[in-house]
PALORO-338290 format. One record per residue (C-alpha): x, y, z; residue in three letters; residue number from 1. Coordinates in Angstrom, 2 decimals. Layout:
<sites>
{X=X&Y=Y&Z=Z&type=Ala&seq=NUM}
...
</sites>
This chain:
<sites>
{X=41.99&Y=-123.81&Z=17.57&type=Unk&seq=1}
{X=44.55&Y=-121.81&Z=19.37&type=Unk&seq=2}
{X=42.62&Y=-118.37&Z=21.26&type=Unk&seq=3}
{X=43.74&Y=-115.52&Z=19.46&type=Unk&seq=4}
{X=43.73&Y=-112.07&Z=20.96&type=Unk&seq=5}
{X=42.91&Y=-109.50&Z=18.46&type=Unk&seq=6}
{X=43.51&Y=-105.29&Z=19.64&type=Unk&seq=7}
{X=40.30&Y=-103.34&Z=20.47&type=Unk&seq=8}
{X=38.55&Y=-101.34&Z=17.41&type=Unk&seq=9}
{X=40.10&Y=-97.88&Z=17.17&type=Unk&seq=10}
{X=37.61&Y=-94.99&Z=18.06&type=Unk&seq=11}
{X=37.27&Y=-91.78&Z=16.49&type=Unk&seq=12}
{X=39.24&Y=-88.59&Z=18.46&type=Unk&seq=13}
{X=37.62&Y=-85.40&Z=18.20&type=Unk&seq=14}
{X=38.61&Y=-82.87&Z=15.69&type=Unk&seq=15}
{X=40.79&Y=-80.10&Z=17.13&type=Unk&seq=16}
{X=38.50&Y=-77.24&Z=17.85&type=Unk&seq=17}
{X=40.19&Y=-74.44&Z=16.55&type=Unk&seq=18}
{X=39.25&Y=-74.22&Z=12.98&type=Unk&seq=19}
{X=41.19&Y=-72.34&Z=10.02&type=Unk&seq=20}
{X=38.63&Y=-69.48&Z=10.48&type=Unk&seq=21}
{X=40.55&Y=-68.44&Z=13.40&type=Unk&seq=22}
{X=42.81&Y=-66.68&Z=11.52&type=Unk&seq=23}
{X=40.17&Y=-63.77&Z=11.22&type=Unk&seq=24}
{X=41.26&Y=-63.04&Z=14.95&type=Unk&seq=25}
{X=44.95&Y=-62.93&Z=14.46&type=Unk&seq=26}
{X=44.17&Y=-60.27&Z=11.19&type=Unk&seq=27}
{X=41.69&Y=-58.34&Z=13.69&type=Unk&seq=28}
{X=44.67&Y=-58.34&Z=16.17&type=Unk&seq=29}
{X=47.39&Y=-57.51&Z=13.80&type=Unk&seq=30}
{X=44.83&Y=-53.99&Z=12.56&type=Unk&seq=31}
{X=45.20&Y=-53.10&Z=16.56&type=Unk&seq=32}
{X=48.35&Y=-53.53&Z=17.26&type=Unk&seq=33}
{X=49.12&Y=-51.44&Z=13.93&type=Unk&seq=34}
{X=47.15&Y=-48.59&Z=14.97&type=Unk&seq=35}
{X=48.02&Y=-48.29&Z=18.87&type=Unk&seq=36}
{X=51.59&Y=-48.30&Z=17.65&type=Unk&seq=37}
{X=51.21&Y=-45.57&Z=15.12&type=Unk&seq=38}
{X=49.38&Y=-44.02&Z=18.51&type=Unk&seq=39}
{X=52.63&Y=-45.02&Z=20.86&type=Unk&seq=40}
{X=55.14&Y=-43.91&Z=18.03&type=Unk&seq=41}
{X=52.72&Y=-40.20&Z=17.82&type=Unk&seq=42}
{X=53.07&Y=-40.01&Z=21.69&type=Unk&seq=43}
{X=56.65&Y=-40.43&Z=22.11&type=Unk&seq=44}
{X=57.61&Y=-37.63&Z=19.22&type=Unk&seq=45}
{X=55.25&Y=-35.40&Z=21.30&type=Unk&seq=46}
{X=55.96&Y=-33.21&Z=24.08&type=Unk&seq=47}
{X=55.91&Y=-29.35&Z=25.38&type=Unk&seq=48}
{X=53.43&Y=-27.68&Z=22.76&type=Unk&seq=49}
{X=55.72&Y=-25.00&Z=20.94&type=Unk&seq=50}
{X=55.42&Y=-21.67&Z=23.19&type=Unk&seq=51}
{X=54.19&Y=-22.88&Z=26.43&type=Unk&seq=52}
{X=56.33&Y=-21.88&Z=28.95&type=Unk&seq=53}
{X=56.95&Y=-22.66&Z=33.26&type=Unk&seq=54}
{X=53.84&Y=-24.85&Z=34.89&type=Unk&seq=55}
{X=52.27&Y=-24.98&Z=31.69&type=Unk&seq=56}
{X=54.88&Y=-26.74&Z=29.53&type=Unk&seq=57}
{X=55.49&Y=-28.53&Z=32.49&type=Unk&seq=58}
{X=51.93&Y=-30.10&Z=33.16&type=Unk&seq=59}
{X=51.93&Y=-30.31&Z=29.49&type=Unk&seq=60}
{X=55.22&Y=-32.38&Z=29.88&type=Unk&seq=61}
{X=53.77&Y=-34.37&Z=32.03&type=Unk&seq=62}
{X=50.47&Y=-35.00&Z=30.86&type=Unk&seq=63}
{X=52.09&Y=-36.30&Z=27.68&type=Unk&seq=64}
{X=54.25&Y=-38.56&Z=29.37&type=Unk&seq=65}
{X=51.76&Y=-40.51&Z=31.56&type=Unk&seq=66}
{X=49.74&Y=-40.85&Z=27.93&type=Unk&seq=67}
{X=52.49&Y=-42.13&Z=26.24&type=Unk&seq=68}
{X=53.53&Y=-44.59&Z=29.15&type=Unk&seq=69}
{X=49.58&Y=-46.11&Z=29.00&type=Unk&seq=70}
{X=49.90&Y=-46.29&Z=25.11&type=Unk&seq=71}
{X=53.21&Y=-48.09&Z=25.20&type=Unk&seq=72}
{X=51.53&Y=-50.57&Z=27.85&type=Unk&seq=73}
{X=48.90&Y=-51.34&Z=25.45&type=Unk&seq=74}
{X=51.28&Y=-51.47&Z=22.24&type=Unk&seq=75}
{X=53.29&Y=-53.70&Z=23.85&type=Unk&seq=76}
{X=50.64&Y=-56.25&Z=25.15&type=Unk&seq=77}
{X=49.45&Y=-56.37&Z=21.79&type=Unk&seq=78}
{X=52.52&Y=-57.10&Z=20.16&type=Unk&seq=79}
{X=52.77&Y=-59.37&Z=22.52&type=Unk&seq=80}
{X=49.58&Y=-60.90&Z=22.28&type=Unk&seq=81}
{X=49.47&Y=-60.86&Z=18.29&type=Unk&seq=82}
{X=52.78&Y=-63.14&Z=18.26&type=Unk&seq=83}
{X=51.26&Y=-65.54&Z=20.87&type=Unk&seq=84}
{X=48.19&Y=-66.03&Z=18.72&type=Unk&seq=85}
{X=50.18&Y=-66.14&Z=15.52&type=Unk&seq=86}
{X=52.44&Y=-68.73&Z=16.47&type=Unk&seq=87}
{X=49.55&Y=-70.49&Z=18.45&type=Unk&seq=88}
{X=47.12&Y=-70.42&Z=15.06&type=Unk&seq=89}
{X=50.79&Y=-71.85&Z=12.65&type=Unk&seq=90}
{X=51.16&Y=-74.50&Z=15.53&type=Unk&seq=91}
{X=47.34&Y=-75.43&Z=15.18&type=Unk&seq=92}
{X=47.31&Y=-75.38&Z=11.36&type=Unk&seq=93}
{X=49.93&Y=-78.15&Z=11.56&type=Unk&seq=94}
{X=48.10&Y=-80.22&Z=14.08&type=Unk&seq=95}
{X=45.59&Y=-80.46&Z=12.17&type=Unk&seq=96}
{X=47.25&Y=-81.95&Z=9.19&type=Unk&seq=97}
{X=48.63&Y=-84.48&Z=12.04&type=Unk&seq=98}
{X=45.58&Y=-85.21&Z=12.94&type=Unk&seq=99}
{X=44.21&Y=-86.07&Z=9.15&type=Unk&seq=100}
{X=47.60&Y=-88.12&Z=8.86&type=Unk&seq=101}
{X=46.40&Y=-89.56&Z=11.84&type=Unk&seq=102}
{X=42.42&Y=-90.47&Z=11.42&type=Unk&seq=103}
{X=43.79&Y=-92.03&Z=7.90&type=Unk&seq=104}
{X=45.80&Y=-94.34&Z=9.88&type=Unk&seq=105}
{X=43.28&Y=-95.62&Z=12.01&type=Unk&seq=106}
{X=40.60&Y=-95.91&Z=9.40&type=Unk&seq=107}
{X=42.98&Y=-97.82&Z=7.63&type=Unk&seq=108}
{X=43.89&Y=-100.19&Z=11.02&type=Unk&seq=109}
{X=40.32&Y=-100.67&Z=12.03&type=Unk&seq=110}
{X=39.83&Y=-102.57&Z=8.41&type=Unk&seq=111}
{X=43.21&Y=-104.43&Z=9.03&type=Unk&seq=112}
{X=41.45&Y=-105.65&Z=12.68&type=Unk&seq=113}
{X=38.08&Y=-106.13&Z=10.28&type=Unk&seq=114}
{X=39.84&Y=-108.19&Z=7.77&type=Unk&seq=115}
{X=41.49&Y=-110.78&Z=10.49&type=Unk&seq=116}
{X=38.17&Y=-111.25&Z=12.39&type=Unk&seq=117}
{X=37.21&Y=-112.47&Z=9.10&type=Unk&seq=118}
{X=40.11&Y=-114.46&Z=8.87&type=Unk&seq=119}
{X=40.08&Y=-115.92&Z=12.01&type=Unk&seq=120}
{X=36.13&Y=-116.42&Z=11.78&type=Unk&seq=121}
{X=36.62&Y=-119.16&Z=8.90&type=Unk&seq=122}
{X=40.23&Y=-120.68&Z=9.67&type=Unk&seq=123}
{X=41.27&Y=-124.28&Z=10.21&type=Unk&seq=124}
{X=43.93&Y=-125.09&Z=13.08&type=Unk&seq=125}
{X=46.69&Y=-124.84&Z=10.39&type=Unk&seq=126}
{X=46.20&Y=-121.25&Z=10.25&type=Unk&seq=127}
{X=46.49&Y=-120.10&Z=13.68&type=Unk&seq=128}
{X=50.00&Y=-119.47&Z=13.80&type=Unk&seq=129}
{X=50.19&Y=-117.23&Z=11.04&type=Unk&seq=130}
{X=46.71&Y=-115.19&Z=12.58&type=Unk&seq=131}
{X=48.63&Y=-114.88&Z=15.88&type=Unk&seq=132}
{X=51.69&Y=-113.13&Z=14.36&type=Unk&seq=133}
{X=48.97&Y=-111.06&Z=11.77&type=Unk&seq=134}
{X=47.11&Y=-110.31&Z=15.26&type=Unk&seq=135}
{X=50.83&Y=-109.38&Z=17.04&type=Unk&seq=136}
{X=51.58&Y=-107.10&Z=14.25&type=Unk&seq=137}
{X=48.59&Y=-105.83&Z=14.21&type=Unk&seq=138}
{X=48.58&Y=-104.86&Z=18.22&type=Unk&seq=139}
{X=51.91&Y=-103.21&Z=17.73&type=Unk&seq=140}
{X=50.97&Y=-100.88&Z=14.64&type=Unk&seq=141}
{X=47.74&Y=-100.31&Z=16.97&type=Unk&seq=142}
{X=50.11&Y=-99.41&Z=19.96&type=Unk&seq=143}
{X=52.33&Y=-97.25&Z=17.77&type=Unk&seq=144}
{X=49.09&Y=-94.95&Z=16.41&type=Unk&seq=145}
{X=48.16&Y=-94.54&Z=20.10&type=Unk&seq=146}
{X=51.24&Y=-93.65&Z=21.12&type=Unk&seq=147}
{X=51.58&Y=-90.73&Z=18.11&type=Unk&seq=148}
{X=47.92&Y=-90.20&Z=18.71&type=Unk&seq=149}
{X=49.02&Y=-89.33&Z=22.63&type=Unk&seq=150}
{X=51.76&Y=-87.09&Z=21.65&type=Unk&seq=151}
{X=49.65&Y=-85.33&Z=19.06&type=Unk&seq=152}
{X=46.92&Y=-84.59&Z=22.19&type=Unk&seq=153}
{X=50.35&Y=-83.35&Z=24.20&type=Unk&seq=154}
{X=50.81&Y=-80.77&Z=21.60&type=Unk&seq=155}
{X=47.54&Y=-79.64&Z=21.63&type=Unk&seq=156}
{X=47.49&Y=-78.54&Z=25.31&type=Unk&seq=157}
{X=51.30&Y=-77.65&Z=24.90&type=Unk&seq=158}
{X=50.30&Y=-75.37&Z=22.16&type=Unk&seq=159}
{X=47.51&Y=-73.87&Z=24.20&type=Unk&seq=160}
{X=49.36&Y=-73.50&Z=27.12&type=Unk&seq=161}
{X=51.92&Y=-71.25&Z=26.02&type=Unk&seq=162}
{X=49.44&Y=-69.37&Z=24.08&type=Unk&seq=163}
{X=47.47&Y=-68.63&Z=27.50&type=Unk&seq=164}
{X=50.38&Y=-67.77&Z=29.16&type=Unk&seq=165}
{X=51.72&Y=-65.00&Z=27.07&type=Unk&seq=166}
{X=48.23&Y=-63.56&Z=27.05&type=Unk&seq=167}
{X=47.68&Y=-63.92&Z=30.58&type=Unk&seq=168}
{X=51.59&Y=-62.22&Z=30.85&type=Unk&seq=169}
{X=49.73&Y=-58.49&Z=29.69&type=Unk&seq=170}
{X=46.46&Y=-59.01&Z=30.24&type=Unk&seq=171}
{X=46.34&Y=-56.38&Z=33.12&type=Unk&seq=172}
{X=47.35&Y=-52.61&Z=33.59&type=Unk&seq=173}
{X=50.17&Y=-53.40&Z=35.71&type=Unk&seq=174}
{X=51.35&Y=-56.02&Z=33.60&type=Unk&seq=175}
{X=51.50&Y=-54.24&Z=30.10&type=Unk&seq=176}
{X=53.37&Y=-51.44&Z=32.31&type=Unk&seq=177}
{X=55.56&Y=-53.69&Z=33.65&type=Unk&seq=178}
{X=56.18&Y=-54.98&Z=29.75&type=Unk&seq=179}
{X=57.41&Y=-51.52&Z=28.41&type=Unk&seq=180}
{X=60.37&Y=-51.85&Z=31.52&type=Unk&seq=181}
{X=63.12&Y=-53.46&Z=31.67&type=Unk&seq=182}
{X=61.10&Y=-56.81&Z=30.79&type=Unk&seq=183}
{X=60.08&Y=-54.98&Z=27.79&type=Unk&seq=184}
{X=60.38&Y=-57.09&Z=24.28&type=Unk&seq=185}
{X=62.16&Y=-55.87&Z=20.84&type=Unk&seq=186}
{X=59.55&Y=-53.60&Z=19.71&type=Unk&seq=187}
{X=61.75&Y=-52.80&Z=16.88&type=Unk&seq=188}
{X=61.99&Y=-56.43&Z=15.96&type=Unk&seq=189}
{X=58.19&Y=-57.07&Z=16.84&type=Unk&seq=190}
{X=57.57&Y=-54.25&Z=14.25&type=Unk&seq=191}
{X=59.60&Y=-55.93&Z=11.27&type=Unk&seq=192}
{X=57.69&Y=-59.46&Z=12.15&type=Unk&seq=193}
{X=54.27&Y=-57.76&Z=12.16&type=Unk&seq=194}
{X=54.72&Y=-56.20&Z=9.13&type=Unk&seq=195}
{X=56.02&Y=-59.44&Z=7.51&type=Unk&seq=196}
{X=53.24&Y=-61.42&Z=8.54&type=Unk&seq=197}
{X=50.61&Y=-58.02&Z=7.54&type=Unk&seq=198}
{X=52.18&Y=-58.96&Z=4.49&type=Unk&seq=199}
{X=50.76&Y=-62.48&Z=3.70&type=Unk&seq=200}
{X=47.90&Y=-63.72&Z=1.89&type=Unk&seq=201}
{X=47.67&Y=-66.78&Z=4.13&type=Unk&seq=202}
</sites>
């Protein structure tokens, strides 16, 4: 009987580790950001206290501003940081209905391979042709679940990537000062989306 080459059994992949209980960080995140911009928003209405007058009001002046410039630092790089993990936690939850679609596929291709060792463990000569093109077929649907099983794993670290490098964008002093310049992002807009998403059930 003709040697027929049958694809390797498909192994399990991992789970992705972040789980849907995540989302308790993005909420915890979200309450922050809220209250340091309600902070920011108080420190940039404030100024000279009413009837101080020469080196007074002017420390005062002063004083206020370099407060308000650290609070906007900090606003910012949680705005900042809240987005990141928000769209990083939306790109995980759909991984990981990829990744069901995906472990369905090869449970169901592992008793495909299953079912033609059984075949091919009882057939006559006659048979072989038709094995070898159930085998071929089979080694190309196995090929094509690797392949999607490949670009699933390239999301993953795509999807973590960009989330680590928006965080690591303000995670110091200097760089949530150098966020409220002229690099600074829409905090108006930032402000609508935050409230949108405060919004949600989800």
């Amino acid at each position: 009987m003709t040697t027929i080459t049958v694809a390797a059994w498909l192994p399990v992949e991992p789970e992705p580790q972040v789980q849907p209980t995540a989302s308790a960080t993005l909420h915890d995140l979200r309450a922050a950001a809220t209250a340091i911009s309600d902070v920011a928003s108080w420190a940039r209405a404030e100024g000279q206290p009413p009837g101080w007058l020469g080196r007074s009001a002017e420390s005062a002046n002063q004083a206020v501003a370099r407060f308000t410039h650290d609070v906007e630092a900090v606003d910012v790089a949680l705005q900042k940081a809240t987005l990141a993990v928000d769209r990083f936690l939306s790109a995980m939850a759909d991984l990981r209905t990829s990744y069901a679609e995906l472990m369905r596929r090869r449970i169901v291709l592992n008793a495909e391979r299953q079912i033609l060792l059984d075949l091919i463990g009882v057939a006559t000569g006659a048979q072989s042709a038709h094995l070898v093109k159930l085998a071929a077929d089979l080694t190309r649907q196995m090929a094509r679940y690797d392949a999607d099983l490949g670009a699933w794993r390239d999301q993953i670290a795509n999807a973590e990537d960009m989330c680590i490098q928006a965080l690591a964008s303000v995670d110091t002093v200097a760089e949530g000062s150098c966020a409220t310049r002229g690099t600074r992002i829409d905090t108006a807009t930032l402000a609508a989306e935050l409230g949108a998403l405060a919004d949600d059930s989800d």
